[in-house]
C-alpha positions, 0 to 999 in steps of 0.5 A: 581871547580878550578879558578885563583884569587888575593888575593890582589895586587901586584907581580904574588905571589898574585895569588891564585887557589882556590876551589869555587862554579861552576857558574850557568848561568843566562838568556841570559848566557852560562856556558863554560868549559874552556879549555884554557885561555892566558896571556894579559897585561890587566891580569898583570895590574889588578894584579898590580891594575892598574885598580882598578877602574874597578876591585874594591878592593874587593878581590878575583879578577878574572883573565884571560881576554880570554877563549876557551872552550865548552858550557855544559848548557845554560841559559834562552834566550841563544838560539844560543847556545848548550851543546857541542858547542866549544866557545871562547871570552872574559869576559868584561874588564870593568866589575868587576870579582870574577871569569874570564877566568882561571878557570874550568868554566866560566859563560858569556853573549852570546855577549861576544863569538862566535864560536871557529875556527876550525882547531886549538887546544884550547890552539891556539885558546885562544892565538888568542882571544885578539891578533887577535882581538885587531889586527884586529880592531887595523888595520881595524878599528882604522887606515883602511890599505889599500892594497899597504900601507907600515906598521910598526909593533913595537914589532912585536913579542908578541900576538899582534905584531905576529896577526898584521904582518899576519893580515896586510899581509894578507889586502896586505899592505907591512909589516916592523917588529921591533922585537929582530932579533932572531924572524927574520926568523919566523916573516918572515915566518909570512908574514913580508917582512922586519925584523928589529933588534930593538936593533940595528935599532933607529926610524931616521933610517927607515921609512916613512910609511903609518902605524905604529903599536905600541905595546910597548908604548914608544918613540911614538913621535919618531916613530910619526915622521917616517910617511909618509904624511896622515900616521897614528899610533895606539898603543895599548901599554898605559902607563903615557907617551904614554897618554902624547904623544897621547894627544900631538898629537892631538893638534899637526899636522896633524899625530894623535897617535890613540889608542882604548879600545879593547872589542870584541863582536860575529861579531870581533871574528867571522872576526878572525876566518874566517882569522884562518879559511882560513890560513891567521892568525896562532896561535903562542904558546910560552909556555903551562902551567898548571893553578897551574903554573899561577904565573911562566905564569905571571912572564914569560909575564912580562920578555918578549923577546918570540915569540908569546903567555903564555897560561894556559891549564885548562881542556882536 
């Protein structure tokens, strides 16, 4: 089989597709046929070796966090599922991957999936895996909006932004975009009430809200301040200093900067399929490439300033 792996770290050059031996799954595995598989952040840092601690420095590394698919063969104790059956999920990010998401196939535990949304397409599906449920425990679980609560998504445009604003409309909380204002009247469309021109709109001119969703990883203290009292914020964009400002703020006051390590099983990707499944979450495809083209994916994602998700398209 065909599978997407770095050759060493660095720019999306490292990457390389190469011809491998097809997984066997092992008890309590499925074998899927992967469909489709997305860009995420997580992807890129790995490429970097951002996370060597957690990738090793063994090369080839896998990469592709997310999938969509359809299970061919099965492995002892994998009874829940058959050959047929249409999956998605995600490899565990802290586990070490000669072979992960973008790849012809992919042999994974059964608590790593759940059954793909019906409705959608494979590729829509995986631009939904990681966005939708890092948004959903992000929202849910991480700062629990409430309905009639104002909230501020930052960076609302990308894979997580676009999953947040429908997310948090859809719990009936007010919903304030901060994105590039050529998204405007998508994002609208989307659910926000309120769309924001980031390049025109500083953090001291808006605000207070109960929740500040942050998806970029800068400026945290600013935004910190734009909260309302018993506001919270999460971010999920980490960097050096949005560490800095997240442990700043546990010592001081009383708005901590919450963040979390998104590592979905069955029961997160199963709440985001019913979302999918009822409208209240639409998948937002930028653009579909071939998995030959993974490097142009990748270099695209770090460029930025799209509308919703890079996904590779892998198998029919």
């Amino acid at each position: 089989m065909k599978a997407a792996q770095i050759m060493s770290f660095g720019a999306p050059q490292v990457l390389r597709i190469t011809d491998i031996d097809r997984p066997t799954p092992g008890p309590g595995e499925v074998l899927v046929r992967v469909q489709a598989s997305s860009i995420n952040g997580h992807d890129v840092v790995v490429r970097g070796g951002g996370l060597k601690m957690v990738s090793g420095r063994k090369f080839p590394i896998g990469v592709g966090l997310d999938f969509a698919g359809a299970v061919v063969e099965t492995g002892p104790g994998a009874d829940d599922y058959r050959a047929g059956d249409q999956v998605w999920g995600i490899v565990h990010p802290r586990q070490k991957h000669a072979v992960a998401g973008a790849a012809e196939y992919v042999a994974v535990t059964t608590d790593r999936i759940g059954p793909a949304p019906a409705g959608v397409s494979a590729t829509e599906a995986a631009s939904l895996v990681v966005a939708g449920s890092t948004a959903l425990i992000a929202l849910r679980d991480s700062v629990g909006v409430a309905a009639g609560e104002r909230v501020l998504v930052r960076g609302a445009a990308g894979g997580v932004g676009t999953s947040a604003v429908q997310l948090a409309r859809a719990m009936g909380a007010h919903v304030t975009a901060l994105a590039r204002d050529r998204h405007a009247e998508l994002l609208r469309d989307l659910g926000a009430e309120e769309v924001l021109d980031y390049g025109n709109t500083t953090s001291a001119q808006i605000g207070p809200f109960d929740v500040i969703l942050d998806t970029v990883g800068t400026e945290l203290n600013c935004y910190r301040g734009r909260l309302a009292e018993g506001g919270r914020m999460v971010t999920v964009g980490l960097s050096a200093p949005a560490i800095a400002a997240i442990a700043a703020s546990t010592i001081h006051g009383s708005r901590r900067i919450r963040t979390f390590s998104a590592n979905p099983g069955p029961d997160v990707l199963n709440v985001v399929a019913d979302y999918v499944a009822s409208g209240a979450l639409r998948p937002m495809v930028h653009h579909v490439y071939p998995l030959a083209d993974i490097a142009a994916a990748h270099e695209a994602f770090e460029r930025g300033g799209v509308l919703g998700k890079h996904v590779l398209a892998i198998a029919g």
